[in-house]
N, C-alpha and C positions, 0 to 999 in steps of 0.2 A: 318812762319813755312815752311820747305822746302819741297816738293811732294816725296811721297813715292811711288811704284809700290806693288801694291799687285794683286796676282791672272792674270797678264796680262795690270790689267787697272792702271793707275794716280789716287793716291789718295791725296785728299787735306782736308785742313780745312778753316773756315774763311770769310773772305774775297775771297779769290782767289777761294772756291769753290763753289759761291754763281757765280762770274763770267763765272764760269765754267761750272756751271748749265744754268745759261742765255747765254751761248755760245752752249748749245747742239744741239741744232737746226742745226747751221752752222756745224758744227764737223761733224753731220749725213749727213749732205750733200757732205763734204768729205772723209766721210767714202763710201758711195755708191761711189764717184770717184773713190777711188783706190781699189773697188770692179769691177769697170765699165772696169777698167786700167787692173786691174788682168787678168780678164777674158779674153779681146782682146788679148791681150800681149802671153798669156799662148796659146792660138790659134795660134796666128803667130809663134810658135817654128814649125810649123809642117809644114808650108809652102814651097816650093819650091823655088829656084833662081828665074824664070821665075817669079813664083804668087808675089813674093817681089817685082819686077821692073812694078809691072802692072799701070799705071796709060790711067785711061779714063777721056772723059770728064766732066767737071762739078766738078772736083775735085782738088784740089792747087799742088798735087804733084805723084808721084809713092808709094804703100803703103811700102817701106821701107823709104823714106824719110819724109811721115807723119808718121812715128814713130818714127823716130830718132826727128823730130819737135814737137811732145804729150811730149817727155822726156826734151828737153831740153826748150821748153815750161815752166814747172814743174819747172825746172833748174835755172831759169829767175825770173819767177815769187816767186820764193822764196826769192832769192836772191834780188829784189823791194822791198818784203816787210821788207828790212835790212836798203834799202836807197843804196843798190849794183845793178850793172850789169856788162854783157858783163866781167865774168872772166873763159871766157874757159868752157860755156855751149853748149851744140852739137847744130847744127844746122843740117837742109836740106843735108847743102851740106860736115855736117862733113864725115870721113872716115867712114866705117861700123864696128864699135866696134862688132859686132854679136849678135844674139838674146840673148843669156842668159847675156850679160852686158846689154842691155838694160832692160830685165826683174828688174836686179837689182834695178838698176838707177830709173825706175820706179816703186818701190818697195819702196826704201827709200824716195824717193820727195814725193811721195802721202801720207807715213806715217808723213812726214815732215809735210807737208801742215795740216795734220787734228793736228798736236798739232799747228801749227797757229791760224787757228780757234778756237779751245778748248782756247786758251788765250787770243784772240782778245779785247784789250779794244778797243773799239766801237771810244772813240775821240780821238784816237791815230794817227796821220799824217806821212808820211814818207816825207824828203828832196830826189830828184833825179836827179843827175846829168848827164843831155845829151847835148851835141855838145854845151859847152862854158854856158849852163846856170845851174841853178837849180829849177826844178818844183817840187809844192807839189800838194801833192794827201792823203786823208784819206789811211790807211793801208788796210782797207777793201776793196778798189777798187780792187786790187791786189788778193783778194781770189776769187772775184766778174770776175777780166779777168780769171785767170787760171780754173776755173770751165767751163766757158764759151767757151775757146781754148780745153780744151779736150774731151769736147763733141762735138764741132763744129768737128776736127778731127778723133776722135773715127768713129763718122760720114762716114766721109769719107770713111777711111780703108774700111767700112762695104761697100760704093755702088761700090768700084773698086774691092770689092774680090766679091762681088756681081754678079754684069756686066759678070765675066767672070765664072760664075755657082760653087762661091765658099760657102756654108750654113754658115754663122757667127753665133755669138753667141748672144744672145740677151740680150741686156743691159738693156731692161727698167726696171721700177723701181717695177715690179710684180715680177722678177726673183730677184732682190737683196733682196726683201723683204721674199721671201724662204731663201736665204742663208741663212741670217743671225737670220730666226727663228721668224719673225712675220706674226702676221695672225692666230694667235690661237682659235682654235674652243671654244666656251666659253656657246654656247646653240642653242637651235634651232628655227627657224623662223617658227613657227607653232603654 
């Protein structure tokens, strides 16, 4: 049976929502991503030339070019989990598309990535072809790096707009869990 949308969410039956349900776990975790993504992202529209090119030490790059690398990161890693790459995803050293195509960009990959998850079968392998050969990897691996790279860089952005007395936003996972409404008082400890 084919997935319907109702109210916002994926609705299934079956098989595939029994999947779907033992994939929630992972989904929630990129769901927090591209809550994590949101919120940095939506922050950098307001920054200055100068604050964009700041890089200090201890960090891989300037925070406009870890942003353009969180995006095309996303970019990549999606495209792995196809058995693709390397078709004209941004890098470091791409041109500066400007903050709102990057908001985009990172807007759709993050949404991307959480229906990844939400369909993950677990013994599912990708083939990937690099320089003359072809390597397998479980498909999970691939949800497993892109989680891992945009928090590693999320990171960053945060100690180079840091360093030079910029307040970021705070990503952990107490603030996503206001966002999106858990943590309901339910009685009291008395």
């Amino acid at each position: 049976m084919l997935p319907y949308v109702l109210a916002g969410h994926l609705t299934l039956s079956g098989e595939r929502r029994k999947a779907v349900l033992m994939n929630d776990g992972l989904a929630e975790m990129f769901r927090y991503n591209a809550w994590a993504n949101r919120e940095l992202f939506e922050f950098c529209r307001s920054l200055r030339e100068e604050q964009l090119d700041t890089q200090v030490p201890g960090t891989s790059g300037s925070v406009r070019e870890l942003l353009m690398h969180i995006v095309g990161g996303q970019q990549t890693f999606i495209l792995r989990t196809k058995g693709r790459q390397h078709e004209g995803e941004l890098t470091r050293r791409s041109a500066w598309p400007g903050i709102d195509r990057l908001v985009e960009i990172v807007e759709s990959t993050s949404e991307e990535l959480i229906v990844i998850a939400e369909q993950l079968d677990d013994r599912e392998e990708v083939d990937l072809p690099y320089l003359g050969k072809v390597y397998r990897y479980p498909k999970r691996f691939f949800l497993v790096h892109a989680m891992a790279h945009s928090a590693e860089h999320r990171t960053e952005v945060k100690v180079a707009l840091g360093h030079i007395g910029v307040e970021t936003p705070d990503l952990d996972g107490w603030p996503y869990s206001f966002a999106v409404g858990y943590g309901e008082v339910v009685g009291n400890n008395m």
